[in-house]
Each structure stands twice: as C-alpha cells, then as structure tokens.
C-alpha positions, 0 to 999 in steps of 0.5 A, spaced: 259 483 459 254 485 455 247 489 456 241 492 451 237 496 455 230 499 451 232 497 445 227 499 440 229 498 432 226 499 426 227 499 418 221 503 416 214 500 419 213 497 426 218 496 430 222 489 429 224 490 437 220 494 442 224 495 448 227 489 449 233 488 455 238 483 455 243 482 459 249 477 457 254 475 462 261 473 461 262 466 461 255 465 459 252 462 453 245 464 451 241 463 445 235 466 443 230 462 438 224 465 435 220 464 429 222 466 422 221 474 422 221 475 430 228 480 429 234 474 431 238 477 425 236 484 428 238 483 435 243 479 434 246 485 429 246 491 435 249 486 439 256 485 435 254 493 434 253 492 426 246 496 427 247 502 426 255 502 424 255 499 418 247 497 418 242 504 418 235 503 420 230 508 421 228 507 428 233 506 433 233 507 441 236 504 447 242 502 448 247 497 447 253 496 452 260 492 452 263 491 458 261 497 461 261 503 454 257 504 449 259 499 444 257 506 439 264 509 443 268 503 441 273 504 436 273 498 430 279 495 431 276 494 439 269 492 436 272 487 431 277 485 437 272 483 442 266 480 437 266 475 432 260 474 428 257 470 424 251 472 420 246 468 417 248 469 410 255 467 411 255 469 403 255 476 406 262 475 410 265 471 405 270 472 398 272 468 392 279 466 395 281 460 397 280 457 404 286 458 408 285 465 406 278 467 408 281 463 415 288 466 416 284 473 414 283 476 421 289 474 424 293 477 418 288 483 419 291 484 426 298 483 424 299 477 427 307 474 426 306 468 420 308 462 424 303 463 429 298 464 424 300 458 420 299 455 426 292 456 429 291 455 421 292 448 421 289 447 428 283 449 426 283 446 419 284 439 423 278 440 428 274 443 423 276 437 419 276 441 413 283 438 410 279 436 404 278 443 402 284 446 403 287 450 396 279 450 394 275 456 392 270 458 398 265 459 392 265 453 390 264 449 396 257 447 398 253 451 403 255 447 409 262 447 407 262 454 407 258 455 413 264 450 416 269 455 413 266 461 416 265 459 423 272 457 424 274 464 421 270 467 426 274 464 432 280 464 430 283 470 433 280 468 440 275 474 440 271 475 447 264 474 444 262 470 438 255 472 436 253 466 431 246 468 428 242 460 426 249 457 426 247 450 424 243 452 418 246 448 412 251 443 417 249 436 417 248 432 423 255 430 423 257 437 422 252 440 427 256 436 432 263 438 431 261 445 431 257 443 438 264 440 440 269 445 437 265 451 440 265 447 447 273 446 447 275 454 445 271 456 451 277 457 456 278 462 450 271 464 448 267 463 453 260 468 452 256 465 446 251 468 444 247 465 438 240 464 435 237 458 432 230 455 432 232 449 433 236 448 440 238 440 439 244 441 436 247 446 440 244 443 448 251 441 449 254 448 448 250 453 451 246 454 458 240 458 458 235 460 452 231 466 450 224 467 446 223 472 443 216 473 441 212 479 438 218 484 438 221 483 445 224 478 449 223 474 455 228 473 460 233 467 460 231 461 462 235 454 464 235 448 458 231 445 462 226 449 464 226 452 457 225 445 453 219 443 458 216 450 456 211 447 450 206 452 450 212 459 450 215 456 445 208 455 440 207 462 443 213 464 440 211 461 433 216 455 434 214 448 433 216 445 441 223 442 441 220 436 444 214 435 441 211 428 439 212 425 432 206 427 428 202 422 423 205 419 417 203 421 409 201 416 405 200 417 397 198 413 392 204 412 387 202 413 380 207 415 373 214 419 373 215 425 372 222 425 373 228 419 371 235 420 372 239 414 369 246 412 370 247 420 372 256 421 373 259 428 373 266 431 375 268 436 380 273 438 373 278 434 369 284 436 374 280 433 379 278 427 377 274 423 381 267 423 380 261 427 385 257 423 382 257 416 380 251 412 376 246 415 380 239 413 378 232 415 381 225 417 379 220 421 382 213 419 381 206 424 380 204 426 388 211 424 392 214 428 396 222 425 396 228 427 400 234 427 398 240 427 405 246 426 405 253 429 408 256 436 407 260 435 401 256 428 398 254 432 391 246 433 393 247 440 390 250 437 384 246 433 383 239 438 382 244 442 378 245 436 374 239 435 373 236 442 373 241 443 367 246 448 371 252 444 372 256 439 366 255 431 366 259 427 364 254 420 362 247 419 364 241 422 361 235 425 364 228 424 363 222 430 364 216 428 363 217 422 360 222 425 355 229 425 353 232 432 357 239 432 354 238 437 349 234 442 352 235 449 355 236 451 362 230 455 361 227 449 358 228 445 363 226 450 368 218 450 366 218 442 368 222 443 374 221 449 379 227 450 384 226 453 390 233 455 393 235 456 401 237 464 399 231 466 395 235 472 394 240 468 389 234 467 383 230 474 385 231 479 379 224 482 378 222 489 381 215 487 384 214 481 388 207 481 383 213 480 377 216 474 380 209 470 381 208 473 373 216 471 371 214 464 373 207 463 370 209 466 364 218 464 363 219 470 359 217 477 362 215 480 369 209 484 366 203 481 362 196 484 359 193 477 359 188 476 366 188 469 366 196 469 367 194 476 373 189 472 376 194 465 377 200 470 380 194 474 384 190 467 387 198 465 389 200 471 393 193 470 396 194 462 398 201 464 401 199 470 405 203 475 400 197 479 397 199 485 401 206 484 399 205 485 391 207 491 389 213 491 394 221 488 392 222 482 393 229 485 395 225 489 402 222 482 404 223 478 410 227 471 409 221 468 412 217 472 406 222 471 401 221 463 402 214 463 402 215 468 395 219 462 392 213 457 393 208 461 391 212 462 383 214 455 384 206 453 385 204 458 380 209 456 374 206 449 375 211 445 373 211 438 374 216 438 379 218 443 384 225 442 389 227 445 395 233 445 397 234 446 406 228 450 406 228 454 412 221 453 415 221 447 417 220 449 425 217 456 424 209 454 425 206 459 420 212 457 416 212 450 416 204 451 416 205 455 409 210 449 405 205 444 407 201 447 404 206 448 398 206 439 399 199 439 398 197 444 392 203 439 389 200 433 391 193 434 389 194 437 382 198 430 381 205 434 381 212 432 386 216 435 390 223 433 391 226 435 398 233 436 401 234 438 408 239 436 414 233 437 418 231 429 420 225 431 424 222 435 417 224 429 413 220 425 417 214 429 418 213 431 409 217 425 406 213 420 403 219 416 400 227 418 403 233 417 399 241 417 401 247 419 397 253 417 400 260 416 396 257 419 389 250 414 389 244 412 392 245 408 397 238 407 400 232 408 396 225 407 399 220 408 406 223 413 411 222 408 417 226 403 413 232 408 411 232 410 419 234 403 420 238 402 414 246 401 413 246 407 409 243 411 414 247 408 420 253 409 415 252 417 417 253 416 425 246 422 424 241 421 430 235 419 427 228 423 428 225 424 435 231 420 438 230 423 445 237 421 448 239 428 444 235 431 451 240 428 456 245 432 454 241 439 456 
C-alpha cells in the first residue's frame, strides 16, 4: 500500500535518511522506534507526503508511493483523503476554537451533511471519553487533552492510513490504553497504521510488527515478539530495551526546603467554579528528586504554574527559599525555580543557543562583557554535549537538542529548584544518560528537582520521593515503593513499573 524506496532526505548537513525502504502493507500496523534524533519525525512526514509538499528540505531522493502512484502526483484532497496525520507537536495542528470544532473539521472540510457529522462527533466524543471537555477552548486543555482531541480528529473521516508520530506522548497510562482500545475498534475502517514511539508498551496491543531505525536507515520489520526480545538492536538504536531489568534505586539524604507550598487552591475561572486545586501542601527538600503524577486533567500543569507565578491563586502561599513569594514576580520567581517545559520551543526566544544559557545566568540580557557569566554559559553547553551548538538558533535544533539545551540554562541559572515537566529523554540512552546527569549536577550542588511524567518506569528509576494528585490534592506523598502499592496509586487503574503482564498482550 504504501512504499518508500532509497529514500535519502536532509535539511542541510548530513542526511537524516539514507536510502532507506520500507514497505507498508494494507491491514498492516508498523511502528518504527528509534532514539531521539534518528529521523521518526522525518520519515514518518515523507510517508503522509508532508515532506516535501508542505515541508522543503534541502536534499531529497528516492521515492514514496501510495497505492501504486507517486504519492508527489496526488492531489491534496487524495492525499488528505487516504492519510490522517498526527504530528508530534500537536500544537502545530491545532487552533484556538472549541473542541467539537477542531473534531468535526475534516468532516465539514470534505462536505460532509450536518447530521452525519453530528454523529460521528458524538460517537467519537464518547469513546475518547472526552465529554468533560466539550465547548472548551483546545488551548486551554493540558497537553494530554490536546493530544486526545487531536487523535480523534485524525480518524474521524476514516482515512485509509493513519500515520501518528509519538502518539502517546503526554497521554497518561489510562488515556494510553483507550487510544490503544479506540484504535484496535476502527481497524475495520482504518486498518494500516503507521506510528512511532520509543516506547512500544502502550501500543502492543495495537500494532503487529515494529522497526528500528538506526543511523539514518531502517531495519526490516520485525514480529512483537521477535523484536521485544532483541536487547542488544534496541541499545544499538539508542533505546533503553523495552524489557530491561529494574535498575538500582537512589538514596538521598533529606536536608532543608527549599520549596513549600501551603493550602494552595486555584480555579479554572469564576464561571467555573469548582476548584483544580484544593488545599494542596507539599515541600521539597535540598537534594530530592520529587515527582509529581497524575490523570490528564488532574491540575499538575496548574499547579507548577502556580507556584511558578504563571496562573492566579485563589488561597495559599507559597515559600522559596524560606521566604514568602506571594508578591513576587514572575521573573522573581523565575531565578528560584527554573522550568523545563516538554517544548522547548514555547520558552526559546534568544538568537544563539550561547544567548539562551547566558539569558539564564544573567535573567535580563542574552549578551554579557563579564567572563565569569561566558565561562559558566560555556562549561554548560560543554557538560550537556552542546558546545558545537553555540552560536547556532536554538529554533534549527533537534527536540532531542533542544531539551538537552533546557538542562543546561536550567543547570546554569542555578536556581535552587529546577522542574521538568513530560521530558522526552526518558527512553533514549544518550538522552536519559544526559538528564541524569542534570539530576546529579542538582543533587551534588544541595538543589531539587521536581519531575512530572507519565512515564511509571522513569519515575521509578529517578524519583527519590513520589506524589499523587487526584481530585485537586495530594492524595499520596512519600517512597515511590509505597506509592506503587498505595490506595492513591491503584485509584488511577495505571500499571505500575516493570509489571511484565503488559508483554502478554504482544
């Protein structure tokens, strides 16, 4: 159904692809995995024949074929008829409009009558489960909402293919299990899936066969089984093994706070009344990794916004350094709590990667004449492997780049406090190898960093101390081996990490 033979692509340098071929079948569900950086995104981008309709590149060779044709001689009502796509950065694909809009939008764009997209709205709002969400701004959603919203938009028009580039990224556990669900039921409609991910556990329900991609090429595809079994092709692909042993567990020495937050309660807005957040109190201490978990929706965003200064409170206090923030500034705030977002690419703002690190030390300007404030901004790019990178735009990097360029300007500013929220390391070994070293820097230099992932198995290898928020609180608060067993946790319905009955289903 779909073919890519010698396909070579590049933006500029080296080639991100080098005569690569694949071959997807009709009624096939491939999913390709490789470390961050390996070309996923690019690859996954010719498929849906974005690259080079809508996306130039530099170098491109090769060809891509649907069905027989050269998917360049499809119109774009064939191509956007026969492929749904869903990009890794959803907000690329998304608009401010309610989210009954963004869904029913490639129906009404292919003339669909009212009442059978009035239809098909309702049936996918139920099994997304997203009535909560109806007549709500997409913007205003967290980062899992959006992705939910997004995906249902996809497949709402039955397209042939559905290319989906890290699907689950963002999705809680729950929420990775009812896509896994909603794309195993439209398979009599949407039966050819071709997706990417670095993690296969949430998808092994839905796909058959899985490909690594590795130094700009990609190997045949290969059964579950006979993949998952495969440790040393996935280390060779930069990808911890999806059935690894449980590492060793952190220990830390528990000193002063640095961080309190006291009966914290916010609301969504004063027509919506019912608080996110509801009394919340928590501290982190000098050396702690903490991490924060919760359902989609829970208020985790609002709460760092909160406590960041980026979002209104409505009771509470919050204490930095053992000093009352309330009225403090954003940017006051901002130089005891560094925040490392999931983009990247909504906090860049500088000309230079060099002028971010420096905008960090310095919180007013992106330049400096003091050698002591270059020297710290170099010796960072240096420690996160960015040193070639410096005068290059932090807009031109990779998103494996970019994050890594978030921990150095986090690590330099020297804020007491660094909080990362979703970071997208956690399975790629030169990535994961990076922000540990990130948690280590921290550590050694008596600073704290709060993490917020869906990710069971990250949070259980860096967490020194886990928390739950459900129902606007914290509902556990202490050692991730206890919070696994605990009321709070099961109250999710999540697995919890390095449960190997997850593998059955492959």
């Amino acid at each position: 159904m779909l073919r890519m033979i010698d396909l070579t692509l590049g933006f500029g340098d080296a080639p991100v692809l080098t005569k690569t071929n694949a071959i997807v079948e009709a009624g096939q569900r491939l999913l390709i995995c490789g470390e961050a950086g390996s070309g996923k995104t690019t690859l996954l981008s010719a498929a849906a024949g974005l690259i080079p309709r809508l996306i130039p590149v530099a170098e491109f060779s090769g060809d891509v074929e649907l069905e027989g044709r050269p998917v360049s001689s499809l119109t774009k009502r064939e191509l956007f008829d026969t492929i749904g796509f869903v990009s890794q950065n959803i907000e690329d694909q998304l608009w401010d409009i309610c989210v009954e809009d963004i869904i029913a939008f490639p129906l009404e764009n292919r003339g669909v009558a009212r009442n059978v997209i009035r239809g098909r709205l309702a049936e996918l709002i139920a099994e997304f489960q997203l009535e909560a969400l109806c007549g709500r701004r997409v913007l205003t959603l967290s980062g899992g909402e959006r992705r939910m919203v997004a995906v249902a938009a996809a497949i709402a028009s039955n397209p042939s293919i559905l290319v989906m580039d890290e699907p689950t990224t963002g999705l809680d556990p729950a929420a990775r299990l009812r896509l896994s669900s909603i794309l195993r039921k439209a398979s009599d409609s949407v039966s050819t899936l071709l997706l990417s991910e670095q993690d296969p556990s949430a998808l092994l329900a839905v796909i058959d066969s899985i490909a690594l991609l590795r130094n700009g090429s990609l190997s045949p595809a290969m059964p579950v089984k006979a993949a998952l079994s495969k440790n040393d092709a996935w280390i060779e692909a930069g990808v911890l093994p999806p059935m690894r042993s449980r590492p060793s567990r952190r220990t830390v020495a528990v000193n002063r706070p640095l961080l309190t937050v006291s009966g914290l309660t916010t609301r969504l807005s004063r027509s919506q009344g019912q608080p996110v957040l509801k009394g919340v109190n928590f501290d982190i201490r000098e050396g702690e990794v903490v991490a924060l978990i919760g359902r989609n929706g829970a208020g985790k965003t609002t709460l760092f916004k909160s406590v960041l200064g980026l979002a209104k409170t409505a009771a509470g206090s919050v204490l930095l350094d053992g000093v009352e923030a309330s009225g403090w500034t954003v940017a006051a705030r901002a130089r005891k709590i560094a925040y490392i977002p999931q983009n990247m690419r909504h906090i860049l703002f500088n000309m230079s990667v060099l002028g971010e690190v420096i905008f960090a030390v310095t919180s007013t300007s992106a330049t400096s004449d003091d050698p002591a404030v270059i020297a710290r901004a170099n010796a960072a790019l240096e420690h996160y492997g960015l040193s070639a990178l410096a005068e290059a735009n932090p807009f031109a990097l990779s998103v494996r780049q970019q994050a890594l360029l978030g921990l150095a300007c986090a690590d330099a500013a020297g804020a007491p406090v660094a909080i990362i929220d979703e970071p997208l390391l956690g399975r790629d070994i030169k990535g994961r190898h990076m922000l540990e070293r990130f948690i280590s820097s921290m550590q050694a230099s008596g600073r704290a960093v709060m993490l917020i992932s869906h990710d069971m198995e990250l949070v259980d290898d860096l967490a020194t101390r886990l928390m739950v928020l459900d129902d606007g609180a914290i509902a556990f608060d202490g050692n991730p081996e206890d919070g696994w067993k605990s009321s709070a946790f099961r109250a999710l319905g999540w697995q919890a990490p390095y449960d190997t009955t997850a593998w059955s289903m492959a």
